[in-house]
C-alpha positions as CSV (number, residue, x, y, z in Angstrom):
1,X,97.9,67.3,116.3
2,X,99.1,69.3,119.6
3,X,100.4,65.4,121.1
4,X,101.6,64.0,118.3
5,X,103.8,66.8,117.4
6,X,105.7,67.2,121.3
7,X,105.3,63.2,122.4
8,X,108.6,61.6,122.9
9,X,110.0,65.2,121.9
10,X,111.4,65.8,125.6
11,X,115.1,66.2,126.6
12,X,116.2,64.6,130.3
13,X,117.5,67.3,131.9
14,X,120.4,65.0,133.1
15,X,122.9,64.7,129.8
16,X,124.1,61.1,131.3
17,X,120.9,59.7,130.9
18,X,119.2,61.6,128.4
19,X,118.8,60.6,124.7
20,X,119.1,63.5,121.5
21,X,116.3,64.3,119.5
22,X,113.7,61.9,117.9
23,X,114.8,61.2,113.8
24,X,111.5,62.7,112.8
25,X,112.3,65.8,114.5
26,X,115.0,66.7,111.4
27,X,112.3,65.1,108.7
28,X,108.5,65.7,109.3
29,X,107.2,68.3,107.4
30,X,104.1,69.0,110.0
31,X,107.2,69.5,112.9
32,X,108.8,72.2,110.6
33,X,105.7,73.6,109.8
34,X,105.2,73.9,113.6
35,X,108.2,75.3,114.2
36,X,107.6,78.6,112.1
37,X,104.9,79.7,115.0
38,X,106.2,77.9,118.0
39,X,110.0,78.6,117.4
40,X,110.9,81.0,114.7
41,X,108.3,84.0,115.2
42,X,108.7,84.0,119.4
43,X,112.5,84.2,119.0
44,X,115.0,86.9,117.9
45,X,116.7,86.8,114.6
46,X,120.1,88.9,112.9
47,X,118.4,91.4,110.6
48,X,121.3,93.6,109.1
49,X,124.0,96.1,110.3
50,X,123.4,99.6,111.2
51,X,125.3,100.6,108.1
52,X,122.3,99.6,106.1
53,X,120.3,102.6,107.1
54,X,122.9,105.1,108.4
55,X,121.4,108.4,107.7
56,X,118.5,109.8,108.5
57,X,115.6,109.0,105.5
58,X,117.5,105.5,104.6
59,X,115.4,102.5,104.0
60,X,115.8,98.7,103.6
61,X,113.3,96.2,102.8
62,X,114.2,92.6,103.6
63,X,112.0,89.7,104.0
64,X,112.0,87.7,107.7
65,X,113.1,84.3,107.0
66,X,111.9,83.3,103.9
67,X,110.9,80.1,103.3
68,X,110.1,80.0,107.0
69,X,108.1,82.7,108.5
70,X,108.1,85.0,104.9
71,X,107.4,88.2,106.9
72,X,108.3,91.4,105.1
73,X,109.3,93.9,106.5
74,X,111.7,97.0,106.8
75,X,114.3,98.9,108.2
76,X,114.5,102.6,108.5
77,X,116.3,105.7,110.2
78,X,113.3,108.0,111.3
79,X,113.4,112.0,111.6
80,X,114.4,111.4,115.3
81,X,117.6,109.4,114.0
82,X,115.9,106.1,115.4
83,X,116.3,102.9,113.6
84,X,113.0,101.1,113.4
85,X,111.6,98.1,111.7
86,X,108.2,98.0,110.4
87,X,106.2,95.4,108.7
88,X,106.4,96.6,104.7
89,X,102.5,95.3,104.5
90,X,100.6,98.5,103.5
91,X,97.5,98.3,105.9
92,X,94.8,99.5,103.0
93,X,95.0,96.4,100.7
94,X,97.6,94.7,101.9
95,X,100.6,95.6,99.4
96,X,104.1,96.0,99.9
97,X,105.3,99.9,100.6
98,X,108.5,99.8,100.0
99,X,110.2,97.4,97.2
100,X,114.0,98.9,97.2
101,X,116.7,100.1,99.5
102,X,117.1,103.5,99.1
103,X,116.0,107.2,100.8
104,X,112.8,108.7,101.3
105,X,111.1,111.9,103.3
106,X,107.9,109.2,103.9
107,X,106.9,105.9,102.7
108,X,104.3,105.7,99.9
109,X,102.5,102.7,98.8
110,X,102.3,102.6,94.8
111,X,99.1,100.8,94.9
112,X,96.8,103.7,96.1
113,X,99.0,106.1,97.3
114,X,98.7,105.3,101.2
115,X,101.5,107.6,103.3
116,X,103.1,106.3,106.3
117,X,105.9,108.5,108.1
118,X,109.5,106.1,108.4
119,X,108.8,105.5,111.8
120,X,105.5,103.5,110.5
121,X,102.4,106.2,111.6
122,X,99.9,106.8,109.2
123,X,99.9,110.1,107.2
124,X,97.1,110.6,104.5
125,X,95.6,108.4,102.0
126,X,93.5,109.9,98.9
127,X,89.8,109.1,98.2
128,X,88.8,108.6,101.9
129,X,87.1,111.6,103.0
130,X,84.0,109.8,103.1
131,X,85.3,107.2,105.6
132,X,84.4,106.8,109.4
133,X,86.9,106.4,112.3
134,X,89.4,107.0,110.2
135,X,92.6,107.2,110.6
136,X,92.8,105.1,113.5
137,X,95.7,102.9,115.4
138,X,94.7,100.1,112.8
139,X,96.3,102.2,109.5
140,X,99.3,102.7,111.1
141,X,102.2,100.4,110.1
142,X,103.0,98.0,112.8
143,X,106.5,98.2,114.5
144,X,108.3,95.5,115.3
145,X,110.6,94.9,118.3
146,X,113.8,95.7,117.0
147,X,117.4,94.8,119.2
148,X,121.0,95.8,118.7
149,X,124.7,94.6,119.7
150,X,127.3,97.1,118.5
151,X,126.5,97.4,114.6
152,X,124.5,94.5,114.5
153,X,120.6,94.4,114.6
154,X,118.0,91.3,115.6
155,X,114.3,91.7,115.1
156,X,111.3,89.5,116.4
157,X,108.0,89.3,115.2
158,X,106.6,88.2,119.0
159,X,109.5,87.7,121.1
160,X,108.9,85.8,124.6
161,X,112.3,86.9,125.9
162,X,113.7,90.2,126.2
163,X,116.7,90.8,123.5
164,X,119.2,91.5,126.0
165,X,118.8,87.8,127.7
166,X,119.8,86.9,124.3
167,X,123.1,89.1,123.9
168,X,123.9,88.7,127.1
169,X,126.8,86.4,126.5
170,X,128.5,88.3,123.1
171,X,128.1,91.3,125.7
172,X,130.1,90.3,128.4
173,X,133.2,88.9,126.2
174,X,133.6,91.0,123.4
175,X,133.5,95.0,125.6
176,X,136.9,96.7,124.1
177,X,136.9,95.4,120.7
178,X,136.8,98.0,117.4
179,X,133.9,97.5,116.5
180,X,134.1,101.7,115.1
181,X,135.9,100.1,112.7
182,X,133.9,97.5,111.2
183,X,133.1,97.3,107.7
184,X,131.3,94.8,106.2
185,X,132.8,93.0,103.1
186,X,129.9,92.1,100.6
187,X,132.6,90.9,97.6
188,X,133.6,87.7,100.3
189,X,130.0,86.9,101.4
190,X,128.2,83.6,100.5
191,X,125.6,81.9,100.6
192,X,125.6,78.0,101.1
193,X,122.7,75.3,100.3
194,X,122.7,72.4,102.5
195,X,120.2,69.4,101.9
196,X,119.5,69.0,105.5
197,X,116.9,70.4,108.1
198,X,118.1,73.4,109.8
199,X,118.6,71.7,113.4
200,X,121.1,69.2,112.3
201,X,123.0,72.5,111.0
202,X,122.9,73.9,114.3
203,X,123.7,70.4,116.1
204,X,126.9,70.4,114.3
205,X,128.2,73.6,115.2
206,X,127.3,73.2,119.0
207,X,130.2,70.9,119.2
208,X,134.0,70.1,118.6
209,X,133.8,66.8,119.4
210,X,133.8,66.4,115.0
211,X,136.7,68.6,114.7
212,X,139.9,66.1,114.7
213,X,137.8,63.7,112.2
214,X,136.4,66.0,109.8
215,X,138.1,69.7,110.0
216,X,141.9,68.6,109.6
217,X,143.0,72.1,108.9
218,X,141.0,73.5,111.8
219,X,142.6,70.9,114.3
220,X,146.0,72.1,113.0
221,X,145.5,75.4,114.7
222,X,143.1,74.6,117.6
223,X,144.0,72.5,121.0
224,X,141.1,70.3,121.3
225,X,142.0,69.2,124.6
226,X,141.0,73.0,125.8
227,X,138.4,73.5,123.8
228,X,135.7,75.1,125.6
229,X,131.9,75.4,125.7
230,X,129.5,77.4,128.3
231,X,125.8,77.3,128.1
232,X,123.3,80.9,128.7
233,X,119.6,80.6,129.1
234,X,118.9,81.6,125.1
235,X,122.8,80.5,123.6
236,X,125.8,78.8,124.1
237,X,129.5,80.1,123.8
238,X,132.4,78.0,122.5
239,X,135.7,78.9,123.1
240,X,138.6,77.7,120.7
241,X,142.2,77.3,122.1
242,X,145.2,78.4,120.3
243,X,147.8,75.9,120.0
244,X,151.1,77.4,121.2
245,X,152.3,80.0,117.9
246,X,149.2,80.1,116.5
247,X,147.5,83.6,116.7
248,X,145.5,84.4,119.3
249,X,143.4,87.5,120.6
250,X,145.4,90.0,123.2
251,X,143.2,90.0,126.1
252,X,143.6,92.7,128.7
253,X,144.4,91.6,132.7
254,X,140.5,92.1,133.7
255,X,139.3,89.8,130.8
256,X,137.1,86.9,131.7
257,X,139.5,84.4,129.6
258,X,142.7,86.5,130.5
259,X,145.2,83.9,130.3
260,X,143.6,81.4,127.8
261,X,145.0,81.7,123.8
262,X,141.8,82.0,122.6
263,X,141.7,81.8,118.7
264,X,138.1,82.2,118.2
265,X,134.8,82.8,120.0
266,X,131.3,81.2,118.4
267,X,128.4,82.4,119.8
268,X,125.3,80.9,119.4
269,X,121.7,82.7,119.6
270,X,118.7,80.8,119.8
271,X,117.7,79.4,117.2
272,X,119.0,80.5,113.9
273,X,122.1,83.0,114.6
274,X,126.0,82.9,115.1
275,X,128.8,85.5,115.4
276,X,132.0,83.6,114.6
277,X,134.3,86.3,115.9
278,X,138.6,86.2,115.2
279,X,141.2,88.6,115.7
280,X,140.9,89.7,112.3
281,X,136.9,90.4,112.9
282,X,133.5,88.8,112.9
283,X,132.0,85.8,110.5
284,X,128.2,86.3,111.1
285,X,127.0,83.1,110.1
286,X,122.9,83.3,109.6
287,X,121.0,80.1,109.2
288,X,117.5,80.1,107.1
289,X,115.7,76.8,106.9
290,X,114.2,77.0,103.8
291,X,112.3,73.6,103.9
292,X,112.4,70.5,106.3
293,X,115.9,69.3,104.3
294,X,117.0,72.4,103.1
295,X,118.6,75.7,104.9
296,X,120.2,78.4,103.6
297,X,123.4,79.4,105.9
298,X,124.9,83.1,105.0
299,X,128.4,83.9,105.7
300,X,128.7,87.9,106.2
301,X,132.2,88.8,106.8
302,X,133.1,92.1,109.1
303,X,136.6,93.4,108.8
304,X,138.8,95.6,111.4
305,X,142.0,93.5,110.8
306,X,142.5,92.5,107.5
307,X,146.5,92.0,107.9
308,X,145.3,89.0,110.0
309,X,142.4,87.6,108.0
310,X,144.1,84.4,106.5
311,X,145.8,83.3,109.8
312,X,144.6,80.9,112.7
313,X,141.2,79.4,113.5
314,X,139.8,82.6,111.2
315,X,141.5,81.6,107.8
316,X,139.8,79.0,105.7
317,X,136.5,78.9,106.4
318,X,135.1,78.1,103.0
319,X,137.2,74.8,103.6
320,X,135.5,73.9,107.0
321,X,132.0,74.9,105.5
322,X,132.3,72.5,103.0
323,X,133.5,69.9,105.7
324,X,130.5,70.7,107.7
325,X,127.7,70.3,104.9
326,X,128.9,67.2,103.6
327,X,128.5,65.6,107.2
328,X,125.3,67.1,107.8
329,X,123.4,66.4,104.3
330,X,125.2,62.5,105.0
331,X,123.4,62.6,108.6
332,X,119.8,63.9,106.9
333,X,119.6,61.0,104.9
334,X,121.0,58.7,107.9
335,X,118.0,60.0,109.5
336,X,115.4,59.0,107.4
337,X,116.5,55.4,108.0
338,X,113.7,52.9,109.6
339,X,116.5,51.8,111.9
340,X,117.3,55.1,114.0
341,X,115.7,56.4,116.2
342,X,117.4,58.4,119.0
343,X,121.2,58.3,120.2
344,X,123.0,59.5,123.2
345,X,125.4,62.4,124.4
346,X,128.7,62.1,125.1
347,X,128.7,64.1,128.9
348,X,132.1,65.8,127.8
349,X,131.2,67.3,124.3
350,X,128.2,67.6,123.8
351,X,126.9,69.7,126.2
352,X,126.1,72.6,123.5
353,X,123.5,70.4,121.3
354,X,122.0,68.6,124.8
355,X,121.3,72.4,125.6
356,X,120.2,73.2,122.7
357,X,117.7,69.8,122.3
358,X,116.1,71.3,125.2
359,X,115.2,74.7,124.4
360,X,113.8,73.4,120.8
361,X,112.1,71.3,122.7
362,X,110.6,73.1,125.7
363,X,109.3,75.8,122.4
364,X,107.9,73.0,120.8
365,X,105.6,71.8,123.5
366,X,104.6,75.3,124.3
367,X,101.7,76.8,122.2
C-alpha cells in the first residue's frame, strides 16, 4: 500500500526538467485518505483569532478540519491568562466536554460529571473512590501545540516543524502594521464549495501566470510583469505589483520591498492556510478538503481600513473567487481523463506550485 501510494509521486528538484503531480494525486480516494496522517495532522493549521477567547474563563469548541482529520477540540483562556487548546474528548468515556462557546470557572463533561480545569488538568470525577492509580497523567485532557502571529492562532495535532519556521515569512514583511486595530467582520465572511480536491485549490493560487486569462478585473490593477513570488522552507510569498495610480501600501525606508507598489501580499502556509493581506487589512483564506473532489475554502475578512476596502488588488474578491473555482472544478474533471497524466512547469511562473509539489510530496513518502 506504502509503494503504491508515493511511486511516481516525486518532484525533480530541477523545475526545467521536472514534471507536476501525477493526475491521481487530485482523484484517489486512498491518496486523500493518506494524506489526513501523512500531511494534515504533522502540519500547522489557522484555528481562530485571539478575540475568540479574550478574557479569562472564555471557551471555544471547534472541530480540526472536518471532513479531514475530524479532531475536536478547544480553545480557552486559562486562570494564568494563557490561551490553550485542548482536545474536547472527555478522557472517561470518550464524550465531548464542551459543546458551546461561552465562559466557564472549569470544564464539565455532561455525561458523568468529569471536571477538568481550562488549561486541560484533571479535577474530580464522582463515583470513583473505589478506583486505583487514579487520577493519573492519563485523565488529564491532552494539550495541543498551539501557535500565534499577531491575533491569529494555528494549532497542530503532531507538528514535525516548529510554528515559527512556518510564520517566519508573514513575520518578516508585515512588523509595523495595526494589527491593535483589527476586527474581524463576521457579516462579509463566506464560505465557498468547490468540486475539486484541495491541492488543485492550492495549485491555483501558487501562481499568476492564470491572472491575465481568467481574473480581468485583477489584471486591471496588478502589473503582471512584476509580479513576484519567493519560496520559505514551509510557504511561499507572492507579491502583487501596483500598476502606477493604483493604491498601494506605504512602506517605510527600512522595508524589505521599500520601493516596490506593492498592492497585496499572499502568504501561503503549508498546506491548507493563506493570509491575503491589503492596505485595507487581511483576507484569511482557510482551505478544508472535505472529500477527494470537494474543499471547503473560508474567506474571514479583518478590517483596520475600511475607507480603503473596495479599492485595488483588495476590492472584489467574491468576483476572483468565482473565477478561480470555475477553473479549478473544470481542471478536476480534466484530471480524471484516461489521457493525462502529468504536465510541465513553466521555469518563470510556476515556481510556487513546483515548491509546493515537492513538500506534498516529500510528506507523502514519509510515514
Amino acid at each position: 500500500m506504502h509503494d503504491r501510494i508515493v511511486s511516481d509521486i516525486d518532484i525533480d528538484q530541477d523545475i526545467r526538467v521536472a514534471r507536476t503531480l501525477p493526475a491521481r494525486v487530485y482523484a484517489d480516494p486512498e491518496i486523500f485518505k493518506a494524506q489526513r496522517e501523512r500531511i494534515f495532522a504533522r502540519t500547522w493549521h489557522y484555528a481562530g483569532h485571539d478575540d475568540l477567547v479574550k478574557v479569562v474563563g472564555q471557551v471555544y469548541p471547534f472541530t480540526l478540519l472536518p471532513g479531514a482529520l475530524e479532531e475536536p477540540l478547544l480553545l480557552t483562556r486559562d486562570a494564568t491568562d494563557r490561551i490553550r487548546c485542548l482536545s474536547n474528548v472527555c478522557t472517561h468515556r470518550g464524550t465531548l466536554v464542551v459543546e458551546g462557546a461561552g465562559h466557564l470557572q472549569q470544564l464539565r463533561c455532561r455525561y458523568h460529571g468529569r471536571r477538568f480545569t481550562l488549561d486541560g488538568r484533571f479535577h474530580s470525577m464522582p463515583e470513583f473512590e473505589g478506583t486505583k492509580d487514579f487520577p493519573s497523567p492519563a485523565d488529564d485532557l491532552p494539550n495541543v501545540p498551539i501557535g500565534s502571529w499577531e491575533r491569529f492562532l494555528l494549532v497542530s495535532l503532531a507538528p514535525v516543524m516548529p510554528v515559527a519556521d512556518v510564520l517566519a515569512p508573514l513575520v518578516a514583511r508585515l512588523s509595523g502594521l495595526p494589527f491593535s486595530t483589527l476586527a474581524f467582520d463576521p457579516l462579509s465572511a463566506r464560505d465557498y464549495f468547490v468540486n475539486a480536491n484541495w491541492a488543485l485549490y492550492i495549485d491555483n493560487y501558487l501562481e499568476g501566470f492564470h491572472i491575465p486569462y481568467v481574473h480581468s478585473s485583477l489584471a486591471e490593477t496588478l502589473d503582471y510583469g512584476e509580479y513576484g513570488v519567493e519560496l520559505a522552507r514551509y510557504g511561499v510569498v507572492q507579491l502583487g505589483i501596483a500598476k502606477e495610480g493604483e493604491p498601494a501600501f506605504e512602506l517605510p525606508p527600512d522595508h524589505p520591498d521599500d520601493g516596490r507598489r506593492v498592492a497585496a501580499y499572499y502568504f501561503w502556509l503549508f498546506p491548507l492556510t493563506m493570509f491575503n493581506v491589503y492596505p485595507w487589512g487581511i483576507s484569511v483564506n482557510v482551505v478544508t478538503p472535505l472529500a477527494v473532489d470537494r474543499t471547503r475554502v473560508s474567506f474571514l475578512p479583518f478590517v483596520w481600513d475600511e475607507s480603503k476596502r473596495q479599492q485595488g488588488a483588495g476590492a472584489g474578491l467574491d468576483r476572483v473567487e468565482r473565477e478561480d473555482e470555475a477553473v479549478v472544478e473544470a481542471v478536476q474533471r480534466g484530471v480524471r481523463s484516461r489521457l493525462y497524466d502529468r504536465g510541465r512547469y513553466s521555469p518563470t511562473r510556476e515556481t510556487g506550485v513546483h515548491h509546493f509539489h515537492r513538500l506534498l510530496a516529500e510528506f507523502m513518502s514519509t510515514d
